[in-house]
VOBA-1610 file (N, C-alpha, C; in pm, whole numbers, padded with zeros to 5 digits, always signed):
BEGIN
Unk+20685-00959+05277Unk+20779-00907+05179Unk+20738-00766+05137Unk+20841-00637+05127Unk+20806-00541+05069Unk+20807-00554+04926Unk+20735-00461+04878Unk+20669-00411+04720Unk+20742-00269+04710Unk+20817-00271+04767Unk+20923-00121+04738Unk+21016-00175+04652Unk+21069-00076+04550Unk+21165-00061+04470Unk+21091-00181+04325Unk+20950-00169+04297Unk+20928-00251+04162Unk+20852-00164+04115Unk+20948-00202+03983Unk+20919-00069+03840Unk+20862-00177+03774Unk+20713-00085+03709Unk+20685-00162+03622Unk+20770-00135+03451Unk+20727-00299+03379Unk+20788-00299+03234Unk+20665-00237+03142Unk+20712-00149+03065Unk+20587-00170+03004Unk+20613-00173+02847Unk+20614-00245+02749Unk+20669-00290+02641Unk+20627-00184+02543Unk+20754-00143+02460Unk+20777-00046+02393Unk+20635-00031+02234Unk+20579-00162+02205Unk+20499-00171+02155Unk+20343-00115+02143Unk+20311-00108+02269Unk+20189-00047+02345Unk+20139+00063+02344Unk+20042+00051+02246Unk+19959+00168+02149Unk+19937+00283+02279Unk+19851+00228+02403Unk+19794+00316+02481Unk+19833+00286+02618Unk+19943+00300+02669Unk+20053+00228+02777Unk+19953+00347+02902Unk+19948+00259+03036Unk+19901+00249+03171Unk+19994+00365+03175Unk+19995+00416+03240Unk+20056+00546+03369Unk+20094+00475+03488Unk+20217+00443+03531Unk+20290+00397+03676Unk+20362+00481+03741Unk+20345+00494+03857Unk+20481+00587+03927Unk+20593+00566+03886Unk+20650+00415+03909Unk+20777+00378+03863Unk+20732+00279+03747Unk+20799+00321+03609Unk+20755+00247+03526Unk+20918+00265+03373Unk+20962+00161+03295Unk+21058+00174+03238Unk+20995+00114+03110Unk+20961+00181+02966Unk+20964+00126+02844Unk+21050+00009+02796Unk+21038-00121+02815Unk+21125-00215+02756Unk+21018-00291+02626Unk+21158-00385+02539Unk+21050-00482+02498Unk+21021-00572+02576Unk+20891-00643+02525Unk+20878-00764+02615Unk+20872-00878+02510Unk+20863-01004+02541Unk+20867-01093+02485Unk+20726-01134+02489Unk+20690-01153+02591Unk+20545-01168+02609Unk+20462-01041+02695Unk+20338-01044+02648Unk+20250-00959+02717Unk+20288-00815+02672Unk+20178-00699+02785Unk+20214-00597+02753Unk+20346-00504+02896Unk+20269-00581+02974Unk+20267-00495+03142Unk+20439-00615+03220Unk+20488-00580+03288Unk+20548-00674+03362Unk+20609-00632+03457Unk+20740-00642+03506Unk+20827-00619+03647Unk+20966-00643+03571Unk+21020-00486+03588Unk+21158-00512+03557Unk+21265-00604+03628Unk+21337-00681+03560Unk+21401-00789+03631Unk+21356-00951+03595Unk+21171-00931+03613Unk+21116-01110+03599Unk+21052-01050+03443Unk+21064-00995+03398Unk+21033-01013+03238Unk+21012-01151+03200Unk+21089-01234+03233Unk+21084-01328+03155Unk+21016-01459+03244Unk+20912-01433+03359Unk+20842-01490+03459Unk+20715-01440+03507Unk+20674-01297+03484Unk+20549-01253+03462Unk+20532-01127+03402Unk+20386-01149+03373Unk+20390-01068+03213Unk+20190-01060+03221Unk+20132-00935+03200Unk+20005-00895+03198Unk+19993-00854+03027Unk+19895-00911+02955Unk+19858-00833+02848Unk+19716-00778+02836Unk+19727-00680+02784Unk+19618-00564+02784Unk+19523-00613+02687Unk+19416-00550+02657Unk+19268-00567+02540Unk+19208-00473+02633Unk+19168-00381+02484Unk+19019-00334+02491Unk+18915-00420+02444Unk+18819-00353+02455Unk+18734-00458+02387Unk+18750-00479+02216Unk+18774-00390+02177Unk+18778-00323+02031Unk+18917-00465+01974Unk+19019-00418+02024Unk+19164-00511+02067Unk+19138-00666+02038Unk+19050-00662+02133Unk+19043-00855+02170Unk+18947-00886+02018Unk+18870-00831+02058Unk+18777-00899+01894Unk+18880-00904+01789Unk+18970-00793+01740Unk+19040-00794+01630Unk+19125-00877+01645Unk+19182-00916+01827Unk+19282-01030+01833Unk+19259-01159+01836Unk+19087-01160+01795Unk+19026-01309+01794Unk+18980-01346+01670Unk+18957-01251+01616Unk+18927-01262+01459Unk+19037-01276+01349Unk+19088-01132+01306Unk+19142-01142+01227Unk+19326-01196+01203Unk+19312-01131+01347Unk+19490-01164+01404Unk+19465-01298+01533Unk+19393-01354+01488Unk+19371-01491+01582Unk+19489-01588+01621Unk+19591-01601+01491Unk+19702-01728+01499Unk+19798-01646+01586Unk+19794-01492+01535Unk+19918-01371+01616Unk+19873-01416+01782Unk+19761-01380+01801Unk+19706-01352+01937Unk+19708-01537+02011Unk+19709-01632+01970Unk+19719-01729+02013Unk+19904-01801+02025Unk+19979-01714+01946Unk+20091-01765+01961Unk+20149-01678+02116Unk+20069-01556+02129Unk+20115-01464+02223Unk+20046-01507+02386Unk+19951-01618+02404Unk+19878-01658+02480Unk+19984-01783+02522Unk+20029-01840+02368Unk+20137-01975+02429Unk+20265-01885+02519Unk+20278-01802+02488Unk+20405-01730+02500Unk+20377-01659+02627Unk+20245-01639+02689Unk+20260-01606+02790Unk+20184-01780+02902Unk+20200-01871+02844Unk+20147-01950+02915Unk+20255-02011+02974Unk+20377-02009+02942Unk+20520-02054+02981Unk+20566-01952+03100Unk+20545-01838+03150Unk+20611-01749+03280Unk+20501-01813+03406Unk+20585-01802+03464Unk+20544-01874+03628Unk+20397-01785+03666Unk+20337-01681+03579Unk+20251-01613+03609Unk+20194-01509+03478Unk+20088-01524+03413Unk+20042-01427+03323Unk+19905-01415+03319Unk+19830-01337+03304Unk+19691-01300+03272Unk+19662-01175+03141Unk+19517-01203+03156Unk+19452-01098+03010Unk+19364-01010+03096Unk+19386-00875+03056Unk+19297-00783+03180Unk+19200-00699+03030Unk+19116-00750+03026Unk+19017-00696+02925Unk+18945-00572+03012Unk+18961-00438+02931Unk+18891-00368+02946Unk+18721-00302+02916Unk+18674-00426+02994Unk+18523-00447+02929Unk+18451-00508+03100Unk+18305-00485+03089Unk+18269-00622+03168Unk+18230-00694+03038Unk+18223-00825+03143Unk+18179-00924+03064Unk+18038-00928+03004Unk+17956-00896+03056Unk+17828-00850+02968Unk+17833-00742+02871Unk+17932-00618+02887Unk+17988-00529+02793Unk+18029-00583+02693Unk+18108-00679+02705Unk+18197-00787+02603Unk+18118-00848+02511Unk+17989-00906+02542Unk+17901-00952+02454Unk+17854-00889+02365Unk+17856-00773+02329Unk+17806-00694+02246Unk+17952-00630+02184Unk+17885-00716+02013Unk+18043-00696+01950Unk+18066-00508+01907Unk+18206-00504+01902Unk+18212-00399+01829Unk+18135-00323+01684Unk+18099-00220+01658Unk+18073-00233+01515Unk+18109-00275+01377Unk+18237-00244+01395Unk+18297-00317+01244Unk+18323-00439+01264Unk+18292-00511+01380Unk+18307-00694+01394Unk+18251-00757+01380Unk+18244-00849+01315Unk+18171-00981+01281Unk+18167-01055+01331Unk+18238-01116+01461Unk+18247-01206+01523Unk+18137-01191+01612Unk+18098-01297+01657Unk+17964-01353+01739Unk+18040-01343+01881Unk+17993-01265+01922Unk+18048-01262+02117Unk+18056-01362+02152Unk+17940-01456+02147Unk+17920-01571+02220Unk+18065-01649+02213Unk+18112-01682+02065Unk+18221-01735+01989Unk+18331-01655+02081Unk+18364-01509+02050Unk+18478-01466+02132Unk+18471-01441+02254Unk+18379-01494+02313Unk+18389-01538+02475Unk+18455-01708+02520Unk+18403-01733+02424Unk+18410-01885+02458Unk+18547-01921+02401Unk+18564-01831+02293Unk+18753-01832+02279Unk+18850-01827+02399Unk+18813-01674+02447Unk+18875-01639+02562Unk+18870-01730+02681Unk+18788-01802+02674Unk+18755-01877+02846Unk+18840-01999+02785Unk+18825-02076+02665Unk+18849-02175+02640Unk+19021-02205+02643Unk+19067-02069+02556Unk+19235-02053+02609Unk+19295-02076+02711Unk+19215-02015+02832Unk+19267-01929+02963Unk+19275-02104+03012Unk+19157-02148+02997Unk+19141-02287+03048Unk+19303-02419+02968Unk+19290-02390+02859Unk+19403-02468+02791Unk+19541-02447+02807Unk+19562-02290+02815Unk+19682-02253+02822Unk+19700-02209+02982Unk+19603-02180+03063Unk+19667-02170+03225Unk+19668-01985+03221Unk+19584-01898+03120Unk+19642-01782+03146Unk+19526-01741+03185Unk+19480-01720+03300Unk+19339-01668+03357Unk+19275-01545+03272Unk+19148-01502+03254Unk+19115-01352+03197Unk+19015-01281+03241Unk+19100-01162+03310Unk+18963-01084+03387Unk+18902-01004+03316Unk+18799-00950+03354Unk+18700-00862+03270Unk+18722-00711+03393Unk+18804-00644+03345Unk+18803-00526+03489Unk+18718-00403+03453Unk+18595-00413+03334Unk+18493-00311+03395Unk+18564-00197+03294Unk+18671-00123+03288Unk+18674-00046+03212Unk+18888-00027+03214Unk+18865+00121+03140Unk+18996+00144+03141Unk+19092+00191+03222Unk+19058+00254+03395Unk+19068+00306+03475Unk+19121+00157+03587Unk+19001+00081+03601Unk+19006-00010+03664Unk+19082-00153+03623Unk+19137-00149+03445Unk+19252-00236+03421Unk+19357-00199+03462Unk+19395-00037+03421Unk+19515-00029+03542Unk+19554-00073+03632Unk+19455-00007+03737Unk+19442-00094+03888Unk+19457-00254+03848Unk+19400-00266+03848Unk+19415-00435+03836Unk+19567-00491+03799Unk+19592-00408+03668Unk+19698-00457+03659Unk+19850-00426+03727Unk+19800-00291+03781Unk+19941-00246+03892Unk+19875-00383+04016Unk+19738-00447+04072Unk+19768-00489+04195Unk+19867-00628+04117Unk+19811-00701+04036Unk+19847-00820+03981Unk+19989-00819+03981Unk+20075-00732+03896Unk+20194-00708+03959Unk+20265-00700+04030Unk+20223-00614+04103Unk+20226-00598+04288Unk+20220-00742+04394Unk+20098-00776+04361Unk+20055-00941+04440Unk+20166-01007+04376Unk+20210-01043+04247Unk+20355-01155+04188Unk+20441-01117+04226Unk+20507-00950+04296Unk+20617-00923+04309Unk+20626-00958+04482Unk+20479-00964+04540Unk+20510-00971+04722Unk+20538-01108+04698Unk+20461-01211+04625Unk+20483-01358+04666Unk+20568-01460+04542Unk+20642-01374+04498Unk+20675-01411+04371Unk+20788-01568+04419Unk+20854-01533+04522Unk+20921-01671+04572Unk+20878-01816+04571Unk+20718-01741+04693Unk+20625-01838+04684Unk+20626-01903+04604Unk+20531-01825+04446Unk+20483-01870+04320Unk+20616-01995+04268Unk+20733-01949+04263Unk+20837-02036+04228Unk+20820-02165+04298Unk+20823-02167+04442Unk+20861-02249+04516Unk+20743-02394+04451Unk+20632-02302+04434Unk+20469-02412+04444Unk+20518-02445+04318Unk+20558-02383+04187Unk+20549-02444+04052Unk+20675-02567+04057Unk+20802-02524+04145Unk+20860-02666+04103Unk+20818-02775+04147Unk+20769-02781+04264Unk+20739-02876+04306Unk+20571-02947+04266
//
């Protein structure tokens, strides 16, 4: 299958929005990142590191209703801009215990079905998240075909 002619979504909300060749400001319902057209079937949301702590701490019930909300599209993930040993070491103004907001993050991904990568930095979530896109838009039939059945 070609990957020609997919624009990415990128939701009008998004403090510090990716750079795409083809790319259209919409809202989204879920996530930050998506594919114009399956909006409502896959959907990437962004974190810095800074992001996720505040979305595990203080805005925890926000950030967990947005995890259910992306656990319902035939395809969603969390592309943290951190490694994971980066991640362990909290921000400064955070209080939260890494250990705790690791084990959040894994424990979700595991409950709700929304996988979460650690892509190393801010350069390389892009990437990641243009291939992730890219990979749902070549086999996106596929993906349908395996979930009904």
């Amino acid at each position: 299958m070609s990957t020609e002619g997919i624009v990415i979504a990128v939701d009008t909300r998004e403090q510090k929005p990716y750079e795409f060749g083809a790319a259209a400001v919409v809202t989204l319902q879920a996530g930050d990142y998506s594919i114009v057209g399956l909006e409502d079937r896959v959907a990437i949301e962004r974190k810095s590191k800074s992001d996720a702590y505040s979305s595990l701490g203080r805005d925890r019930a926000r950030f967990r209703r947005e995890v259910g909300r992306l656990a319902v599209l035939d395809y969603a993930a969390i592309v943290v801009e951190d490694t994971m040993s980066g991640f362990l070491t909290r921000p400064p103004y955070s209080q939260m215990n890494p250990k705790a907001a690791l084990s959040t993050l894994l424990a979700w991904s595991i409950r709700y079905g929304v996988p979460v990568f650690f892509a190393g930095d801010r350069d390389h979530g892009q990437a990641l998240t243009q291939k992730l896109l890219t990979l749902f838009w070549k086999y996106r039939e596929e993906v349908c075909r395996e979930r009904a059945s």
